[in-house]
C-alpha positions in Angstrom: 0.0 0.0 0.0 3.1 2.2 0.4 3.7 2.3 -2.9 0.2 3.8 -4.1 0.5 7.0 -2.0 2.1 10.2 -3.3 2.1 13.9 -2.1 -1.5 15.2 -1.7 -2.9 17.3 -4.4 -6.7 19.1 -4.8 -9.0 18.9 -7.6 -10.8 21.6 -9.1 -14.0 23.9 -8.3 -14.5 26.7 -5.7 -12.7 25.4 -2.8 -9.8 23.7 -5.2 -7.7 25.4 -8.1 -7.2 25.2 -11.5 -3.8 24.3 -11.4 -3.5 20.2 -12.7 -3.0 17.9 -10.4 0.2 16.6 -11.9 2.1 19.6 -12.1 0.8 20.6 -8.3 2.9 17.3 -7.6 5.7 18.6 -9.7 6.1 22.2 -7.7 5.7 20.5 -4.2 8.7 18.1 -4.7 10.9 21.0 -6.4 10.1 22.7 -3.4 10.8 19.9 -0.8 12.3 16.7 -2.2 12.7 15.6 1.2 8.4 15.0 1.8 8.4 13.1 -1.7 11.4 10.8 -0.5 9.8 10.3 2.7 6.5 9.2 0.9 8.2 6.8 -1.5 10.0 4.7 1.2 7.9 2.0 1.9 10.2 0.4 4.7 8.2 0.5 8.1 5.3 2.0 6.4 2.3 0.8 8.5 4.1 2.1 11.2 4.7 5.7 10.1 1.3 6.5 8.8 -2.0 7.2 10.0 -5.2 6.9 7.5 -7.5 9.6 7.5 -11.0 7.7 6.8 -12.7 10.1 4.8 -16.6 9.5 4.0 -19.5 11.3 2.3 -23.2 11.5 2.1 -24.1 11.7 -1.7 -26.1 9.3 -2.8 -23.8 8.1 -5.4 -22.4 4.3 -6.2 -20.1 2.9 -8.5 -20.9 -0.4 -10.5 -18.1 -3.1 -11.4 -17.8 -5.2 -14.2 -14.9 -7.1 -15.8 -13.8 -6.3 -19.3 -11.5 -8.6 -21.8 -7.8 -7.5 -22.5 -5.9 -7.7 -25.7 -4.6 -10.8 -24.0 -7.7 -12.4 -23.5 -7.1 -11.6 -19.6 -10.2 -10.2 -17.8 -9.7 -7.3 -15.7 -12.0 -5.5 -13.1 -12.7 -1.8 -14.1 -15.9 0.5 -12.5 -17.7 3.1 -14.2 -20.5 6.0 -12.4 -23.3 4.4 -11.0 -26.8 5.1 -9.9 -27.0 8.8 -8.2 -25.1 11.8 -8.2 -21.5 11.9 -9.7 -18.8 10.9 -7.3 -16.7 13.4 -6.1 -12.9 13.2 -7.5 -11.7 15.1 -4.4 -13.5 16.0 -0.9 -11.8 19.2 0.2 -12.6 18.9 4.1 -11.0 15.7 3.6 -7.7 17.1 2.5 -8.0 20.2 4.9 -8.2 18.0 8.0 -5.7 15.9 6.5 -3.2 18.4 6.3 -3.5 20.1 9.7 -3.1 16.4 11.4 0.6 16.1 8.6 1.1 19.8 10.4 -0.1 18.5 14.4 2.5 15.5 14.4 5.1 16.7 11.7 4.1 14.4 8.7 3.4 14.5 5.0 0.1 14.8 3.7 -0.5 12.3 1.2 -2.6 11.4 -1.3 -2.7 8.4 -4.3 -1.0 8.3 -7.7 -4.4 7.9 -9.1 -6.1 11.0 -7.6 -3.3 12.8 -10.3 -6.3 11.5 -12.9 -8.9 12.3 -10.9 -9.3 8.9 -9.8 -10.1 8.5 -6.2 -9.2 5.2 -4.6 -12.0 3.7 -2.3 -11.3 1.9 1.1 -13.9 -0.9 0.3 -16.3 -1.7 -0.9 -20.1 -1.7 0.4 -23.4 -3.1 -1.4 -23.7 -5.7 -4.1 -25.8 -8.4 -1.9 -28.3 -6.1 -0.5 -31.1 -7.1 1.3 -35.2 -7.5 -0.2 -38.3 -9.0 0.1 -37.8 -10.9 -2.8 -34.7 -11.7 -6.0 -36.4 -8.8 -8.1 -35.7 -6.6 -5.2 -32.5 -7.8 -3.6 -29.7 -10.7 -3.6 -30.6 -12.1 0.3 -33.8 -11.9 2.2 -33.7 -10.5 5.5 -31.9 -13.3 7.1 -28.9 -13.0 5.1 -29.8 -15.8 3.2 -28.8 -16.0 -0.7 -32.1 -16.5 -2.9 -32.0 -19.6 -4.1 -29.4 -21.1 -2.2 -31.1 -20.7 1.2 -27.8 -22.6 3.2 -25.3 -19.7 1.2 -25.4 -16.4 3.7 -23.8 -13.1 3.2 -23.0 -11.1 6.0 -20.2 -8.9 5.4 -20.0 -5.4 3.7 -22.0 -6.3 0.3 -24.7 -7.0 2.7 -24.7 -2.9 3.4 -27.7 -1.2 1.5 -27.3 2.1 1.7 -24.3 4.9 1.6 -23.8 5.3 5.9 -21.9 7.9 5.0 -19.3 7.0 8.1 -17.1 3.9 9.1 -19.4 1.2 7.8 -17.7 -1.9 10.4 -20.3 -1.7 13.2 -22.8 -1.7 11.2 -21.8 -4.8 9.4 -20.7 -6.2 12.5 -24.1 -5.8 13.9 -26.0 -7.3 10.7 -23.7 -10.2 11.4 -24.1 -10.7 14.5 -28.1 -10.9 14.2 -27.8 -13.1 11.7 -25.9 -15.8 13.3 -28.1 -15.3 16.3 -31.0 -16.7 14.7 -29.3 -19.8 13.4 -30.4 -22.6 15.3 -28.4 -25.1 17.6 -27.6 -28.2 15.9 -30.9 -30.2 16.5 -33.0 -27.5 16.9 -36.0 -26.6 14.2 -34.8 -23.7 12.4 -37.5 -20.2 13.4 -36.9 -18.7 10.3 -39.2 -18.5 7.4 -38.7 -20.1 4.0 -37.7 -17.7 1.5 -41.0 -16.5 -0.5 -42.9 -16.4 3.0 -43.7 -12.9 5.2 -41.0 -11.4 7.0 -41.2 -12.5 10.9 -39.5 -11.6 14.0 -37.5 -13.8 15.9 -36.1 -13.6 19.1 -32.6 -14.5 19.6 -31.3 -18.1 19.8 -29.0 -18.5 22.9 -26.2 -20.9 21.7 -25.4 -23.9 24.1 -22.4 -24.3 23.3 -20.6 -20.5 23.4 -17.4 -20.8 22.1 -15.8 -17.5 24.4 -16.4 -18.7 28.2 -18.9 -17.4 30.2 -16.5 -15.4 32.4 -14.4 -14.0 29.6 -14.7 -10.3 28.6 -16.2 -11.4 25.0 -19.1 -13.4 26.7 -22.7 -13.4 25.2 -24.8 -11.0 27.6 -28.2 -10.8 26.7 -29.9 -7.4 27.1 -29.7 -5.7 29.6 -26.4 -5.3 30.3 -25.2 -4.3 33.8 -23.3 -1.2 33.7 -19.4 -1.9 33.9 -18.9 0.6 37.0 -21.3 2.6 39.1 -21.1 6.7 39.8 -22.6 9.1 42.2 
């Protein structure tokens, strides 16, 4: 991952400038080679950076596809979406990104594709969402794959909307109600067959936790006793 990031640069419109990308790069390492050597050494690199997440609320998307190369070679590409056009640049993002490089005496950096006005996503979220039915989505409310009712998906394609913040507890907390209604080897199985009404189950207790009781990461069911008492 080292090797994708570069000096940052902004993009166009009222809060950017009009000066390209590229040659922005260009006049920042004539003007301190040091930053741009610092950036290209990769040794240690998890160690000497901190990510700035940066998210938005546009309703926007991007859809995937794979294309043939003149090799014969398939290769993933995306084009726009559904929604409003994605941003190539968020300037908060690059404002608070460079008074943290100022806080703690670091480079702001950005990626070698953001020179092209190609931003470079995190992850991505969507793709299984969830519906009533397989016109509407790709698993029903139980996470379960239409037609393949033993297949689940529970991870971040499972997401079906833009949060517009750090998407991991909410796909933690799909998850986690999801494998809560699975049944105990033995048991009947609450849920509905795919096709029926939507129903609301209760949780299944597990009888045989993996984590122990006593441990920190024990199941507690609702409510949970406070950690530590004031006043």
């Amino acid at each position: 991952m080292g090797l994708l990031q570069t000096l940052m640069t902004d993009g166009t419109g009222p809060e950017g400038t009009d000066t390209p990308r590229w040659r922005q790069l260009l006049q920042q390492a004539g003007e301190n080679p040091r930053k741009m050597i610092r950036l290209l050494n990769p040794r240690q690199w998890s160690e000497r950076t901190v990510i700035a997440l940066v998210m938005q609320h546009l309703d926007n998307s991007i859809t995937t596809f794979t294309k043939r190369g003149k090799l014969g070679i398939r290769w993933y590409s995306s084009k726009q979406g559904h929604g409003q056009p994605n941003p190539t640049w968020i300037p908060i993002g690059n404002e608070v990104t460079r008074r943290i490089a100022a806080k703690i005496d670091g480079v702001a950096g950005g990626t070698w594709g953001e020179l092209f006005n190609i931003p470079l996503t995190a992850h991505f979220l969507g793709g299984a969402v969830i519906g009533d039915s397989p016109q509407s989505g790709v698993i029903d409310p139980y996470h379960r794959v239409y037609g393949y009712p033993t297949l689940f998906v529970v991870d971040g394609a499972a997401i079906s909307a833009n949060l517009g913040v750090n998407p991991s507890l909410s796909i933690a907390a799909q998850a986690e109600r999801a494998a809560s209604l699975w049944p105990n080897k033995g048991q009947n199985d609450q849920r509905p067959l795919q096709g029926d009404a939507y129903r609301r189950l209760e949780p299944i207790e597990p009888e045989h936790p993996v984590v122990p009781a006593g441990a920190p990461g024990a199941l507690r069911w609702l409510p949970v006793d406070p950690v530590s008492k004031t006043g």
